[in-house]
Every structure is written in structure tokens, then in C-alpha cells.
C-alpha positions, 0 to 999 in steps of 0.5 A, a space after each residue: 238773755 243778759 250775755 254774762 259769761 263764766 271762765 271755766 277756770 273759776 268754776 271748781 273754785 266757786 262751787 267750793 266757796 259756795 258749798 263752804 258758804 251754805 255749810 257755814 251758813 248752816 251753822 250760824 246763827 242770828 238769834 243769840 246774844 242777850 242785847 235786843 237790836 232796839 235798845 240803846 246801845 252800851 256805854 261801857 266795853 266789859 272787860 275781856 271783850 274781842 273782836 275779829 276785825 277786817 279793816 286794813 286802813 284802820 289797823 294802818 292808821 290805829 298802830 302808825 298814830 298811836 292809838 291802837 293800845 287806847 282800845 277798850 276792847 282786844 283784836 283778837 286779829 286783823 284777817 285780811 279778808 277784803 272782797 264782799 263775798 269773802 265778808 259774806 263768807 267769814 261772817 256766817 263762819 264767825 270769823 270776822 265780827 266787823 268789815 269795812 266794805 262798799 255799799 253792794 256786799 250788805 245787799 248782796 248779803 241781804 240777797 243771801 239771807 244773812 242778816 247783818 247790820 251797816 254801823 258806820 257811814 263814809 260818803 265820797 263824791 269822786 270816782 274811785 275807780 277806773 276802766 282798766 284795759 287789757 294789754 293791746 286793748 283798742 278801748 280808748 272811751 267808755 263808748 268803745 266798750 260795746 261787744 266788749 268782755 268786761 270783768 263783772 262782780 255783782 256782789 263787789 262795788 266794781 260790779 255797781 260801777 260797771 252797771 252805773 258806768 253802762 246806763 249812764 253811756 246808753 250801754 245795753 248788758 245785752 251789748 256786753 259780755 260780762 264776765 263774772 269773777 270776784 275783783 281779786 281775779 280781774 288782773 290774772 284775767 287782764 293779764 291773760 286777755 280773757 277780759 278786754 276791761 275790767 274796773 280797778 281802784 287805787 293802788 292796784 291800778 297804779 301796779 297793773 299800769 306800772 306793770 303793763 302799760 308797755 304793752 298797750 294796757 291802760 285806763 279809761 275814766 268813768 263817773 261812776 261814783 262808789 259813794 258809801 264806804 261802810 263798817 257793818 256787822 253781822 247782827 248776831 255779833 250785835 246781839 252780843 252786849 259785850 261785842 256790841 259796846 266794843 263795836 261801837 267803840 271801833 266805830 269811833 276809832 275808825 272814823 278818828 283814824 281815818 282823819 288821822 291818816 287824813 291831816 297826817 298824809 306823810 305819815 299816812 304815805 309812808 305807813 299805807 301806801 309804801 309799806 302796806 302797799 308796797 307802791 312808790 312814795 310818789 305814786 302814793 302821794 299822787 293816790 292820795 291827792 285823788 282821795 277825798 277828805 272823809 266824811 261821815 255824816 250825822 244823817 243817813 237818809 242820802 246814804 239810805 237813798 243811795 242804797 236804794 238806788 243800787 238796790 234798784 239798779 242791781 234787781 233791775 239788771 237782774 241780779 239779786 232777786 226783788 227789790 227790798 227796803 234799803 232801810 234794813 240795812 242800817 242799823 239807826 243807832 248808830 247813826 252819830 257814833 262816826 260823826 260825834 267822834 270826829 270835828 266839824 269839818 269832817 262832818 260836812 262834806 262841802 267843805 272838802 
């Protein structure tokens, strides 16, 4: 039996976000709106149109650049809702029209039965996260992690890092304990030592470290790779003409905001990761020359193979029920939107 474990202190917590969630999915609903998910998308936003949009780095980018009063559409707000299953969770409620989110939430939704569409590709090809150890942890490999607690999050890109970081070292899940939490609550169980490891991505692993790396915590490098950032929406947002045009406009001045921010990176230093942050401007630059040059491709069948490979990877461990087509994930018109909105070079990632 797969050895996953549960803090107790978690469980009060889940159990209402899971009642919240069945209530809210309840309620919603995936087949409204008048615009048909096979026709052409619109050309035009009407006037009047607003969307609830979950994308920090492009609210960062859009107001530092300039750009943000060029939308032809109203933010009726930014939520700060980041972690996948708190996507999941403000979709069905309606209170978030477009996330941006790793490759795994849009699985982890499928699994759950919303139906929500990817409308925006970013590839990456350099980890992104790191093994985070805890305070007085002896865990210096990635070998070192068997009959280890590690923090687990099977509906996050952290858990997809953990189970391709265990298969490629020959790690069994039967040799680890995996503790189940959501990635917000990894650093209180570091912190704690209810956890030995647990995966972080920049800034947060730049604070922990700052904060506890003289106590013995620290960081072991995996190859994981997270490759697909991703915008995605539920579809009864895309059945909606009006929000559809307006959507597809964001995808556009995302992709443009995230090479601003790109061809930018003291500006971007300055505004993300020291303001917004709030982690030192060296610290940031040292974030930032670890970042890979964006890339949004005008193809998406590598992005749609790798989703399968994770489909596989997550079903294959148990998680997440049968496999599935990685195909329904996507939602093909907007397949160019991205890459037509930015220059060539940002369109073929090697020439990063």
C-alpha cells in the first residue's frame, strides 16, 4: 500500500474546502453562454466586458510596463488565488474567469470533473524547483530521501516534481513517506520538522533558506523539470462570447508581459521580485538569471505530449483515477494567439 500520510492538523481544513468545493460545484455550471467551443474565436471585446483574473506576474508586468490601461476589457480584480486546488476551487464558485497555473491543476480538475480548457502554453526546459530540507536535516542527495517524510501535493506541480524526482533515482513511493498538504503549508511543516523535505520554488526557497539555513536547513537539486506554465479557463467562461474575446485578448498581453518583463529584468527586479516579493535586489537578480527566456510555441503537440506523460505518471501512482486523452485539455484555437503576440525569438526556444 502506497505509504502517503495526512497531518492531523490539515484535516478540519481539508474537509471544509472539500465541502465548500462540492457545494460550489453544485452550483456551477458548464453549459451556458451562447459562443459554441468550435467556432472561431471573436475578433472583437464588447464594450462592458470583465474578467477575474489569477495572474500576479502579469498584473506585475501590465501596470510596471505601461500596458495595463491598453486592455479592451475590465479587471474586475486580481485575486490572489495561486495553488491549483484553490483555482480549482474559485472556478467552480465563479470567482475567477482565468489562472495561470502549472500543467497538473488542469488534470487534477479533469479528475474532478470541472471542465476547464488550457488557452495559453509557456515551455521551460530548467528545473524550477528545488528539494528543501528541513532545519538539522541529514538529507544532502536525492538518494538520501528513502524512509524519508517528503511534502506531497498531488493536484500541485510540486507533487509531479516529487514522483518524477523518485522515478528517475529508482526511488519506490513505497520507500517514502509522502505527506499530503497543499504547497502553502510546506514551510510551517518544515519549519516544524513534521516534514524532512519538501519541493520550493523561487522566491520562497531564497526566504526559508535566508531564514533557516542556520539551522541546518538546506536544498538538494532535482532534474525535475515543471516544463508548461500554462493560462487556462473554465469552459463555461469560454462559452460566454463576450468573455471569450476578452480572454483572448489577456492571452495576448500575458504572453507581451512576460517578455517585457523579460527584456526589462531591472524594472522587472524592482517591481516583482523586490516590491511584490519582498526578497532583496540581489537575491532577485540571482532568481532571475535562473529563469529561463519565455517561450510560447505555435504548436502544441510536445505541450500535449507532455501532459500525457504526467497524465500517465500521476494515474500510474495511483492518483487521479484512469488515464485520459491529454488532448481535452486544450483548447486548439488558441494554439497561435501567444505565439503571434510576441517576436520570433520568443517563439523558438533554442534560442534562449
Amino acid at each position: 500500500m502506497r505509504n502517503i500520510q495526512r497531518k492531523s492538523f490539515l484535516i478540519t481544513a481539508t474537509a471544509a474546502l472539500l465541502a465548500t468545493t462540492l457545494l460550489a460545484s453544485g452550483c456551477a455550471s458548464d453549459s451556458g453562454g451562447d459562443a459554441d467551443l468550435s467556432a472561431p474565436l471573436p475578433a472583437t471585446v464588447p464594450p462592458g466586458t470583465s474578467l477575474n483574473i489569477s495572474v500576479n506576474t502579469a498584473r506585475v508586468a501590465l501596470e510596471t510596463s505601461g500596458e495595463l490601461s491598453k486592455l479592451p476589457f475590465t479587471v474586475s480584480s486580481w485575486p490572489a488565488v495561486q495553488a491549483g486546488p484553490d483555482v480549482i476551487q474559485a472556478f467552480r464558485g465563479g470567482s475567477v474567469d482565468v489562472a495561470s497555473n502549472a500543467g497538473i491543476p488542469p488534470i487534477h480538475a479533469h479528475a474532478t470533473g470541472l471542465d476547464a480548457k488550457i488557452v495559453g502554453v509557456k515551455v521551460r526546459k530548467t528545473a524550477n524547483y528545488q528539494l528543501a530540507t528541513a532545519p538539522g536535516s541529514s538529507i544532502r542527495t536525492v538518494q538520501d530521501l528513502r524512509g524519508k517524510k517528503i511534502g506531497f501535493s498531488p493536484g500541485q506541480a510540486q507533487g509531479v516534481v516529487v514522483l518524477r524526482t523518485l522515478r528517475a533515482a529508482g526511488i519506490d513511493l513505497d520507500d517514502v513517506q509522502l505527506v499530503e498538504l497543499n504547497s502553502p503549508q510546506f514551510l510551517t511543516a518544515l519549519q516544524a520538522r513534521q516534514i524532512d523535505v519538501a519541493p520550493l520554488g523561487e522566491p520562497t526557497l531564497t526566504k526559508y533558506l535566508e531564514k533557516y539555513s542556520a539551522q541546518g536547513a538546506g536544498a538538494v537539486r532535482t532534474e525535475a523539470v515543471d516544463a508548461l506554465s500554462v493560462l487556462w479557463a473554465p469552459t463555461a467562461v469560454l462559452r460566454d462570447s463576450a468573455k471569450l474575446a476578452a480572454v483572448t485578448e489577456f492571452v495576448r498581453f500575458w504572453a507581451r508581459g512576460e517578455v517585457w518583463a523579460w527584456e526589462h529584468p531591472q524594472e522587472w527586479i524592482q517591481a516583482y521580485y523586490v516590491r511584490n516579493q519582498e526578497v532583496s535586489p540581489d537575491d532577485g537578480r540571482r532568481i532571475l538569471e535562473t529563469t529561463d527566456r519565455p517561450y510560447f510555441p505555435n504548436n502544441w503537440d510536445a505541450a500535449v505530449a507532455w501532459e500525457q506523460e504526467t497524465i500517465d505518471l500521476v494515474t500510474d501512482s495511483g492518483f487521479f483515477g484512469d488515464s485520459f486523452d491529454a488532448d481535452e485539455l486544450f483548447d486548439r484555437r488558441f494554439e497561435n494567439i501567444a505565439a503571434e503576440a510576441v517576436t520570433a525569438p520568443y517563439r523558438t526556444q533554442e534560442a534562449q
